[in-house]
PDB file of the backbone (N, CA, C, O) and the ligand in Angstrom, with CONECT records:
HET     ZN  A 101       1
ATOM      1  N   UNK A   1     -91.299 139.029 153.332  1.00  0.00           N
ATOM      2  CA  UNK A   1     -90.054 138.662 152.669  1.00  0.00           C
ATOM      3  C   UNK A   1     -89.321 137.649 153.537  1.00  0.00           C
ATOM      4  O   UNK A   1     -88.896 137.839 154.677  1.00  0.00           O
ATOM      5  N   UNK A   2     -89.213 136.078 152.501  1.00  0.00           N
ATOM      6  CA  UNK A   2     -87.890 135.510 153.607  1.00  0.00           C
ATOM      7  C   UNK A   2     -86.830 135.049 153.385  1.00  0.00           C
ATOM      8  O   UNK A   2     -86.521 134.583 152.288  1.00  0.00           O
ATOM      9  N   UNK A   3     -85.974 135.099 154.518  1.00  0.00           N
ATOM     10  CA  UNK A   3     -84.845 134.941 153.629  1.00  0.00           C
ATOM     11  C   UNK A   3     -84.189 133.478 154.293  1.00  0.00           C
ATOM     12  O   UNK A   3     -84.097 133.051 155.444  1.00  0.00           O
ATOM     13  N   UNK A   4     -83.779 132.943 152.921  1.00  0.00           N
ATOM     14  CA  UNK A   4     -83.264 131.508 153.555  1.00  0.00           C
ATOM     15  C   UNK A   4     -81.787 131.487 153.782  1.00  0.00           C
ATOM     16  O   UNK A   4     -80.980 132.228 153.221  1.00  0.00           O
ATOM     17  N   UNK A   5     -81.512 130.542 154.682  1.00  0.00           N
ATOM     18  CA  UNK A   5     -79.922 130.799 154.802  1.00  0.00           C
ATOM     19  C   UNK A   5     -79.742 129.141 154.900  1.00  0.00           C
ATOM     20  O   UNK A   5     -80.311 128.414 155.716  1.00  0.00           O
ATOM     21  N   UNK A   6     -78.743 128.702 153.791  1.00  0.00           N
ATOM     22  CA  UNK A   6     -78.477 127.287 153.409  1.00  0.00           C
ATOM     23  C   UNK A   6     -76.685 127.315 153.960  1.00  0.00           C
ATOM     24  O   UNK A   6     -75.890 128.253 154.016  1.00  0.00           O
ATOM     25  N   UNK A   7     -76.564 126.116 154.242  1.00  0.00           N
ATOM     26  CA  UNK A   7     -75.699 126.037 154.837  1.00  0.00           C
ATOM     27  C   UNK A   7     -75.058 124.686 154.615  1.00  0.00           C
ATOM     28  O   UNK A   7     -75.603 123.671 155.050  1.00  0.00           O
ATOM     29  N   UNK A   8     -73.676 124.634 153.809  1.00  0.00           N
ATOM     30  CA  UNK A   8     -73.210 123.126 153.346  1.00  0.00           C
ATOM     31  C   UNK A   8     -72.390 122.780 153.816  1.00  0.00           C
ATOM     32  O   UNK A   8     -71.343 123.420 153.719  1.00  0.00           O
ATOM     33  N   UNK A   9     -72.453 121.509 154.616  1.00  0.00           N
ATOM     34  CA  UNK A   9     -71.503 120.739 155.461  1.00  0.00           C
ATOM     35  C   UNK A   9     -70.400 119.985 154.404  1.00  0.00           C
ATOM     36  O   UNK A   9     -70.993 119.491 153.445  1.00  0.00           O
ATOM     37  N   UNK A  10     -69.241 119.832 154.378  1.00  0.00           N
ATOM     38  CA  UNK A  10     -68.563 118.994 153.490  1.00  0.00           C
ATOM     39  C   UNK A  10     -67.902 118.048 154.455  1.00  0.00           C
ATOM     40  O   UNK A  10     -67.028 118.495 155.198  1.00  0.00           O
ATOM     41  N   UNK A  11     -68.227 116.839 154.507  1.00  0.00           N
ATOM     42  CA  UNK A  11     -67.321 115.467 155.235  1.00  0.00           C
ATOM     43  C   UNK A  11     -66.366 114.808 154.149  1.00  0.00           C
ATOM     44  O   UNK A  11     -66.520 113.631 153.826  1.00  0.00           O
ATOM     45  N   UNK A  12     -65.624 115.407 153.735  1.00  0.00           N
ATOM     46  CA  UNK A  12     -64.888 114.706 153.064  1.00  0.00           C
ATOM     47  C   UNK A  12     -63.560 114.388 153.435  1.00  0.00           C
ATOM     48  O   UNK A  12     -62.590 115.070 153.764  1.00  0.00           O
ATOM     49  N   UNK A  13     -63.800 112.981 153.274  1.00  0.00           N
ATOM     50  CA  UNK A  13     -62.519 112.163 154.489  1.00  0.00           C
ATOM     51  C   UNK A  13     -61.766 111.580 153.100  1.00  0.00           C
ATOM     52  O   UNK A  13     -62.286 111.544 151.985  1.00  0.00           O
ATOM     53  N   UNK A  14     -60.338 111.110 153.470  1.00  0.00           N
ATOM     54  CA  UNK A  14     -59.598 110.777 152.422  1.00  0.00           C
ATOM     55  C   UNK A  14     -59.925 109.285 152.603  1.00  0.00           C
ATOM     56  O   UNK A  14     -59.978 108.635 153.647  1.00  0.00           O
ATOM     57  N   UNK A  15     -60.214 108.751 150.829  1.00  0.00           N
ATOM     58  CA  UNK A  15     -60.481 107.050 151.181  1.00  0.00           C
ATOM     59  C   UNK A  15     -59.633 106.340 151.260  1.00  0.00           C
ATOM     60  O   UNK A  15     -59.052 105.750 150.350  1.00  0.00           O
ATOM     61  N   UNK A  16     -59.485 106.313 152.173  1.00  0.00           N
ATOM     62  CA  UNK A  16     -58.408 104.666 152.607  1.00  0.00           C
ATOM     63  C   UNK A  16     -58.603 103.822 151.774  1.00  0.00           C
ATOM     64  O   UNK A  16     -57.983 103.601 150.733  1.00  0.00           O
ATOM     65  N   UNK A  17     -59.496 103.311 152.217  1.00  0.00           N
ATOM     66  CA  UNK A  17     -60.026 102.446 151.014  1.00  0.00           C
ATOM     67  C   UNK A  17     -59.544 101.720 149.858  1.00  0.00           C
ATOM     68  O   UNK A  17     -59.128 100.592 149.595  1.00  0.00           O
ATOM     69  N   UNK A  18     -59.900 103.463 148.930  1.00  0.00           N
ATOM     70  CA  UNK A  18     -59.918 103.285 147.460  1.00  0.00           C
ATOM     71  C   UNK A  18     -58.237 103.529 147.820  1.00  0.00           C
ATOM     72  O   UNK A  18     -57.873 102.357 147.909  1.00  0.00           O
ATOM     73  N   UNK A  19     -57.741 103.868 147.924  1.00  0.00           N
ATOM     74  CA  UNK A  19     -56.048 104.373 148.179  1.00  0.00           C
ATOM     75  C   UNK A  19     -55.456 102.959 148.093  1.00  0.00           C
ATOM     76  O   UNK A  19     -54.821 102.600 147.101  1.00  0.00           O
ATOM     77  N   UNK A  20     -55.729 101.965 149.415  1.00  0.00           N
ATOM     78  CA  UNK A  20     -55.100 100.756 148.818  1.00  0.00           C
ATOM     79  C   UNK A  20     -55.622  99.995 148.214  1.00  0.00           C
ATOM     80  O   UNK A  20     -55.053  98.903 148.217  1.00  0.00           O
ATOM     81  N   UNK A  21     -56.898 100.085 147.402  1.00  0.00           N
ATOM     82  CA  UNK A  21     -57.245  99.570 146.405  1.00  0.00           C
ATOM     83  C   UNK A  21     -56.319 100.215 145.019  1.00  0.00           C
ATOM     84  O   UNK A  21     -56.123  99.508 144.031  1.00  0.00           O
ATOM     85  N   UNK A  22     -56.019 101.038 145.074  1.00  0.00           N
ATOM     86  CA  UNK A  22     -55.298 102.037 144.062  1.00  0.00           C
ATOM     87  C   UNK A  22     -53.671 100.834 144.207  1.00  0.00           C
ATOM     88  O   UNK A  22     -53.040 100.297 143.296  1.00  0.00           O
ATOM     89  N   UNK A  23     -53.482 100.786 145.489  1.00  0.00           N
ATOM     90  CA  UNK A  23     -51.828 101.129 145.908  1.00  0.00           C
ATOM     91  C   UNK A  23     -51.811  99.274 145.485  1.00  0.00           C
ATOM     92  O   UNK A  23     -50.771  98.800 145.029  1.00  0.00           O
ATOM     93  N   UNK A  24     -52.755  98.591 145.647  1.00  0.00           N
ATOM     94  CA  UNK A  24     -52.649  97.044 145.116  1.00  0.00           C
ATOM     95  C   UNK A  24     -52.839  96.731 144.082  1.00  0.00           C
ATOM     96  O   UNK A  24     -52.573  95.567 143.784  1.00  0.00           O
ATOM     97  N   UNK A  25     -53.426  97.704 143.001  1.00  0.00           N
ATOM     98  CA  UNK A  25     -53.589  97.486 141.435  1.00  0.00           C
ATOM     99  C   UNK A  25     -52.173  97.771 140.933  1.00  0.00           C
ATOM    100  O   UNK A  25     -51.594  97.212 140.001  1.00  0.00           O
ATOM    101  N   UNK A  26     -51.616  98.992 141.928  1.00  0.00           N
ATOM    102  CA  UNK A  26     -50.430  99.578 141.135  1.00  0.00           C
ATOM    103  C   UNK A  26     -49.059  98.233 141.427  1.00  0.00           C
ATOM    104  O   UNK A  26     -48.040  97.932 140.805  1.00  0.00           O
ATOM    105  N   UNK A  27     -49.585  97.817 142.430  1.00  0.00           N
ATOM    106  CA  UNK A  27     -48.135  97.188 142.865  1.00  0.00           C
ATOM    107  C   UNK A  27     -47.971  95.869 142.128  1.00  0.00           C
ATOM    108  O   UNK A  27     -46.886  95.413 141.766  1.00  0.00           O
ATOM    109  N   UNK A  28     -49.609  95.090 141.873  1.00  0.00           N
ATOM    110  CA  UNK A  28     -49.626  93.985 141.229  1.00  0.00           C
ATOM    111  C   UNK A  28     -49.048  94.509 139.753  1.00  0.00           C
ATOM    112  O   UNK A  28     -48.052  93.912 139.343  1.00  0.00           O
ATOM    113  N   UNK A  29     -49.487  95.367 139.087  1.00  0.00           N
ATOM    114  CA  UNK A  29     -49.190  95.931 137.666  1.00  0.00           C
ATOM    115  C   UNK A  29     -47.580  95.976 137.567  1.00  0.00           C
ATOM    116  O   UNK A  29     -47.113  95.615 136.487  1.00  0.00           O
ATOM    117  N   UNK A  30     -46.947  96.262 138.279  1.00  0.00           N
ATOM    118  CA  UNK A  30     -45.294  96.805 138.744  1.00  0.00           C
ATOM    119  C   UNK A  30     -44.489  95.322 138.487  1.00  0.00           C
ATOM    120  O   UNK A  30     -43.453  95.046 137.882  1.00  0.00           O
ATOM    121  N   UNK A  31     -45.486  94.502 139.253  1.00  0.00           N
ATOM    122  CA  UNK A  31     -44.888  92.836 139.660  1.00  0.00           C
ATOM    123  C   UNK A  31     -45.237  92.293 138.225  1.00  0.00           C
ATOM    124  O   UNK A  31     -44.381  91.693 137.573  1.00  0.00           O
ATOM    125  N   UNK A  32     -46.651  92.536 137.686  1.00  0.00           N
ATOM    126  CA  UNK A  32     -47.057  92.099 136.255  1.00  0.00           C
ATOM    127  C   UNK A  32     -45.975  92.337 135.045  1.00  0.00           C
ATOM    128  O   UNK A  32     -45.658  91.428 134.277  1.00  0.00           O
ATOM    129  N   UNK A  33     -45.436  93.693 134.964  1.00  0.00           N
ATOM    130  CA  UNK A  33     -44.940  93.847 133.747  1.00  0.00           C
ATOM    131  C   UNK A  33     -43.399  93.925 134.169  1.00  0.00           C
ATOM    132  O   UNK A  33     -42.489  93.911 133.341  1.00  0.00           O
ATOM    133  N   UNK A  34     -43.198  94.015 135.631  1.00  0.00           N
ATOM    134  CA  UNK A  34     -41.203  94.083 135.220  1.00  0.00           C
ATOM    135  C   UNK A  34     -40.789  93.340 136.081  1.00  0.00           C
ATOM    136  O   UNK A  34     -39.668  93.790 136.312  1.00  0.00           O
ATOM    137  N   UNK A  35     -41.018  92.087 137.021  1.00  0.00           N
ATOM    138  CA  UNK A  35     -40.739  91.123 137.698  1.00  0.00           C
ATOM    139  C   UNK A  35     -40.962  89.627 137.173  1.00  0.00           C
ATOM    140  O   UNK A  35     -40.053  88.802 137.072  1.00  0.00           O
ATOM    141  N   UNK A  36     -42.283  89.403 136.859  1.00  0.00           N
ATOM    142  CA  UNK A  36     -43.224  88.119 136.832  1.00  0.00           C
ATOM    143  C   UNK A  36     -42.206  87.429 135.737  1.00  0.00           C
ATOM    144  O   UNK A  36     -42.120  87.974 134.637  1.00  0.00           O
ATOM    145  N   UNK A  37     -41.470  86.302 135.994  1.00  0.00           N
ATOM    146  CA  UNK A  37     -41.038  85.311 135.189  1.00  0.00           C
ATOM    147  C   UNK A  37     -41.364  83.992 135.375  1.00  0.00           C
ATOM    148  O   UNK A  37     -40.737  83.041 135.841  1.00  0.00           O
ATOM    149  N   UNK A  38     -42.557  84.129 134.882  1.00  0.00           N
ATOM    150  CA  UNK A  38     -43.244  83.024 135.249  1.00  0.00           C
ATOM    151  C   UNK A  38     -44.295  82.785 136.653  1.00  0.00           C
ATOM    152  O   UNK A  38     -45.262  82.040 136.810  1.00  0.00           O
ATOM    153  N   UNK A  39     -43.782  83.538 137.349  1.00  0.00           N
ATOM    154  CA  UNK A  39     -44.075  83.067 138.573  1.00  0.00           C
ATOM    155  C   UNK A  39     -46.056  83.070 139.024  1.00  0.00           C
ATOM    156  O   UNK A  39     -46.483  82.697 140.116  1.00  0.00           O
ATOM    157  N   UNK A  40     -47.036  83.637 137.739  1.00  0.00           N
ATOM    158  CA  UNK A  40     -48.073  83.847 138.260  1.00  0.00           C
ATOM    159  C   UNK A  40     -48.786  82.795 137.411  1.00  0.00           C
ATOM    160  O   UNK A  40     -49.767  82.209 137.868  1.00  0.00           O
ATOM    161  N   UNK A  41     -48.435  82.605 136.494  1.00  0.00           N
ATOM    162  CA  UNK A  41     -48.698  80.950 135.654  1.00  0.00           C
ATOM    163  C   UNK A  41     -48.144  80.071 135.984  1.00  0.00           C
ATOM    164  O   UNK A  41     -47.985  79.103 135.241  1.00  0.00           O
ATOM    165  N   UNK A  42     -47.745  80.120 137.021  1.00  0.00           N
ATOM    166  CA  UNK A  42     -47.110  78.471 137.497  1.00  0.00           C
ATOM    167  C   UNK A  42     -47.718  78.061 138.740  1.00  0.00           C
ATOM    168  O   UNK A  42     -47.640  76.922 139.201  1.00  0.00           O
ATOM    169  N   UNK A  43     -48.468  79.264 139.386  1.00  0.00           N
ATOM    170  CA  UNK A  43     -50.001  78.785 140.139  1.00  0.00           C
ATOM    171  C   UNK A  43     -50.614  77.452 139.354  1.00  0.00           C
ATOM    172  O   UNK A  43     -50.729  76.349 139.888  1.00  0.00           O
ATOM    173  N   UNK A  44     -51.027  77.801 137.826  1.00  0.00           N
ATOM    174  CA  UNK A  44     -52.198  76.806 137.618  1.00  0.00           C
ATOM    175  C   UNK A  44     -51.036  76.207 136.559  1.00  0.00           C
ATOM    176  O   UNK A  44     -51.487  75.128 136.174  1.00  0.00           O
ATOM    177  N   UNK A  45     -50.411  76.322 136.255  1.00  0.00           N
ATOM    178  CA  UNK A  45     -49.721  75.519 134.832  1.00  0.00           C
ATOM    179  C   UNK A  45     -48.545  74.781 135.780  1.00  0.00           C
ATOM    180  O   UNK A  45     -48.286  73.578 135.749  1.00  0.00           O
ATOM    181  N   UNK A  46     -48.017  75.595 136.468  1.00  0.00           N
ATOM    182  CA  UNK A  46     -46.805  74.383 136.814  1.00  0.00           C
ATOM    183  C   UNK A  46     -45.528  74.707 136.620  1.00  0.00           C
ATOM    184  O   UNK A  46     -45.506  75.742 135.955  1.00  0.00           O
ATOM    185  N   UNK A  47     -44.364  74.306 136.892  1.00  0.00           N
ATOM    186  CA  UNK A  47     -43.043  74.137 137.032  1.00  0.00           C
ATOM    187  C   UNK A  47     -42.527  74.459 135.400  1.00  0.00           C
ATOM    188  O   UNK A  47     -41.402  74.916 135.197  1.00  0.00           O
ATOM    189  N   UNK A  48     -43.296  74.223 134.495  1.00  0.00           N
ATOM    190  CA  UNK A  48     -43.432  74.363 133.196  1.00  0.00           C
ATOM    191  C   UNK A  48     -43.762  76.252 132.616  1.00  0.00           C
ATOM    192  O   UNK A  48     -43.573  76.520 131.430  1.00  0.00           O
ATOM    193  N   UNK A  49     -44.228  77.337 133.578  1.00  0.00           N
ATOM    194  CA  UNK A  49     -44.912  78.231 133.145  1.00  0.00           C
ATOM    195  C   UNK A  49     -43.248  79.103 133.252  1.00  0.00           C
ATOM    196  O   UNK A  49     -43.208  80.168 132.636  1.00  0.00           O
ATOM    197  N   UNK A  50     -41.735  78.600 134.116  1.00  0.00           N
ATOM    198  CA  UNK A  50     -41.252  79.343 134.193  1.00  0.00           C
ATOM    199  C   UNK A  50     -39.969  79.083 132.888  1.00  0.00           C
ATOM    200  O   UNK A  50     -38.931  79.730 132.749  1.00  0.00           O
ATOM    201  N   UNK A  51     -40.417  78.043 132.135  1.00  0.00           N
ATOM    202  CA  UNK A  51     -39.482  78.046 130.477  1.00  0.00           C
ATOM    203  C   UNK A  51     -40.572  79.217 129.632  1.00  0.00           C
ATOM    204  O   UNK A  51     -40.225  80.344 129.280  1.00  0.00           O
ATOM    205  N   UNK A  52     -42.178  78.502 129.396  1.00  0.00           N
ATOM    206  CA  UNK A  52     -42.683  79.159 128.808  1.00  0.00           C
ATOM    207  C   UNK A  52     -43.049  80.784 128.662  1.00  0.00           C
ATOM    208  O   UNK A  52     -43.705  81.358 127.794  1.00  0.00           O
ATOM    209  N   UNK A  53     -42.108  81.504 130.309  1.00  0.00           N
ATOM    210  CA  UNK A  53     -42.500  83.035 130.134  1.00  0.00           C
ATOM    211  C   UNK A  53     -43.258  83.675 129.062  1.00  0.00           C
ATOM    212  O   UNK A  53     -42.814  84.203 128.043  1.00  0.00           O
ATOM    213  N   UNK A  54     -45.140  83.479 129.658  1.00  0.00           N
ATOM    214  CA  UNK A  54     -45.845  84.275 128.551  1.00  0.00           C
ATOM    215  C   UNK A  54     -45.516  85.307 128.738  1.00  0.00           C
ATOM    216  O   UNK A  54     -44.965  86.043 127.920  1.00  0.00           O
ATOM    217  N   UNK A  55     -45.875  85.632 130.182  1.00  0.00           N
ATOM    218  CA  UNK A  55     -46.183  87.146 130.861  1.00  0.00           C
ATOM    219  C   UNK A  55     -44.828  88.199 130.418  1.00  0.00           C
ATOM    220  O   UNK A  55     -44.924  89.343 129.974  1.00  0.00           O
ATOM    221  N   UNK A  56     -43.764  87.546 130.648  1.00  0.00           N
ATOM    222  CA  UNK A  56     -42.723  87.930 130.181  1.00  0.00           C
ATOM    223  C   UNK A  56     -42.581  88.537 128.688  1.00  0.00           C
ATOM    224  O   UNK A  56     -42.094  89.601 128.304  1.00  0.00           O
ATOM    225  N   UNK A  57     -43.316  87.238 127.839  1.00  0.00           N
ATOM    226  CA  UNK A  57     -42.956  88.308 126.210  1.00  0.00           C
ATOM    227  C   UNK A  57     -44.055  88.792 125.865  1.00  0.00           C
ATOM    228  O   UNK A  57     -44.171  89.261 124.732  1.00  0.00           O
ATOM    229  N   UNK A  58     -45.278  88.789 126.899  1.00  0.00           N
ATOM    230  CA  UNK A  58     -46.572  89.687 126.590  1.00  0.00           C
ATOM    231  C   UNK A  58     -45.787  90.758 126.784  1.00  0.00           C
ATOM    232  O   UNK A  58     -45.449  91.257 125.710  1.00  0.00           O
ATOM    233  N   UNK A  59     -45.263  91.436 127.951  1.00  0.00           N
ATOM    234  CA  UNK A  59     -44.907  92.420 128.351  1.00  0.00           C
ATOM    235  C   UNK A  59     -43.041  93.117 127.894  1.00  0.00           C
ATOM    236  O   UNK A  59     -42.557  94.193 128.245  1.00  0.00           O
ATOM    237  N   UNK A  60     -42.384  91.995 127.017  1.00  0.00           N
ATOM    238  CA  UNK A  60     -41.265  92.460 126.808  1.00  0.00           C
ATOM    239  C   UNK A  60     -40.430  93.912 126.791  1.00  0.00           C
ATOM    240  O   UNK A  60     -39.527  94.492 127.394  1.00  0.00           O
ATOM    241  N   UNK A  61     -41.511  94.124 125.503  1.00  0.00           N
ATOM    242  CA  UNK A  61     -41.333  95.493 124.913  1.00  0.00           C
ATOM    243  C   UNK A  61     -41.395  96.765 126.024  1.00  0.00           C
ATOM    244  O   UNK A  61     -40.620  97.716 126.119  1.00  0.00           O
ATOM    245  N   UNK A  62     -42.427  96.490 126.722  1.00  0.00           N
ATOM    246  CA  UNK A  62     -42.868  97.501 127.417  1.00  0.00           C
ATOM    247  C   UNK A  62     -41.537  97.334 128.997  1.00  0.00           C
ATOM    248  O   UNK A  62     -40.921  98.175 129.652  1.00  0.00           O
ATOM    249  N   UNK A  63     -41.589  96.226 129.027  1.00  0.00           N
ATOM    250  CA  UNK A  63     -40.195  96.035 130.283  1.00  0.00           C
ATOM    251  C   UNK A  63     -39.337  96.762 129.941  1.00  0.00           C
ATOM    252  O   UNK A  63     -39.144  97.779 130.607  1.00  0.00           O
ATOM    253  N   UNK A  64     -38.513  96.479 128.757  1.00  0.00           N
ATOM    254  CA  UNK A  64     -37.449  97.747 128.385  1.00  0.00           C
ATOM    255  C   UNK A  64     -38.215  98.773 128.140  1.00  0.00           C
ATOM    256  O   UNK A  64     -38.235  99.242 129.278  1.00  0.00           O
ATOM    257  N   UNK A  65     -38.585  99.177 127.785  1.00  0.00           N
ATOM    258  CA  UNK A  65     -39.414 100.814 127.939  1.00  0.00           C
ATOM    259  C   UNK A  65     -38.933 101.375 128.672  1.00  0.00           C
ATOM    260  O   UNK A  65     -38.120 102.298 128.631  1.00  0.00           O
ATOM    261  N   UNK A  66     -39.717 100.512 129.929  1.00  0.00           N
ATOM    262  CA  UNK A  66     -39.831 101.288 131.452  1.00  0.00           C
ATOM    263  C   UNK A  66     -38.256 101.200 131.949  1.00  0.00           C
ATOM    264  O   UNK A  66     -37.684 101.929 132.761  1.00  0.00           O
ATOM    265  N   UNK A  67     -37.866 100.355 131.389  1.00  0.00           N
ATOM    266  CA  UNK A  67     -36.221 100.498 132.225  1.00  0.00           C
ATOM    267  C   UNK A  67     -35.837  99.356 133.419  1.00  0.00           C
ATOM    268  O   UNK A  67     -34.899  99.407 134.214  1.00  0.00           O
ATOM    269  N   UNK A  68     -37.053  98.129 133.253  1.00  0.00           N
ATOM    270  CA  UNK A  68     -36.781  97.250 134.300  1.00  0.00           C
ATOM    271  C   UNK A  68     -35.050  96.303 133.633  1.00  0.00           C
ATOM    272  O   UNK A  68     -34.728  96.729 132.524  1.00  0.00           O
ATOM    273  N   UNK A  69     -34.508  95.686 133.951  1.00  0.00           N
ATOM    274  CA  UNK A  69     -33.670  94.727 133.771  1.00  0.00           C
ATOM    275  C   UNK A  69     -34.532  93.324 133.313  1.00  0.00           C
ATOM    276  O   UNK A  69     -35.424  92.825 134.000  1.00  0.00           O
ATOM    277  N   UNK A  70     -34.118  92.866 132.155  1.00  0.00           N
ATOM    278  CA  UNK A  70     -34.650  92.055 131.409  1.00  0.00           C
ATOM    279  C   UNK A  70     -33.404  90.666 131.110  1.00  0.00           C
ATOM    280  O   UNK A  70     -33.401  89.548 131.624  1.00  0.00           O
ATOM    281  N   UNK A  71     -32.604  91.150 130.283  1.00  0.00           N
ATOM    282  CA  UNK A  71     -31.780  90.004 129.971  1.00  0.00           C
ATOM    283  C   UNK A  71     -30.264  91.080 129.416  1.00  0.00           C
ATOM    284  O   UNK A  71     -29.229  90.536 129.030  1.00  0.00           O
TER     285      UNK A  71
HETATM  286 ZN    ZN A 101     -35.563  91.768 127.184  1.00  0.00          ZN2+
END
């Protein structure tokens, strides 16, 4: 008769990592929907992207939602 004896190591470390991968999706998203007036289309469009606020009335609705200050 034998008897086995198993034995489970757990290394589980907290991911840094993925954490500020997490903490830079969240912060760009934050800047995306209740800050950005213009300011991330005027990288490639120009001095022009901050009349045209897309990002702005993509995200209008949802700005007041959340409770950012809009107009
Ligand atoms: Zn508004």
């Amino acid at each position: 008769m034998s008897v086995s004896n198993e034995i489970t190591i757990s290394k589980s470390k907290t991911p840094i990592f993925g954490i500020a991968v997490l903490a830079f999706i969240s912060a760009f998203g934050l800047f995306f929907v209740g800050y950005d007036q213009g300011h991330l289309f005027s990288i490639v469009q120009g001095a022009e992207a901050f009349d045209e606020l897309y990002i702005h009335e993509l995200t209008h609705d949802m700005r007041h939602a959340a409770g950012f200050p809009c107009h």
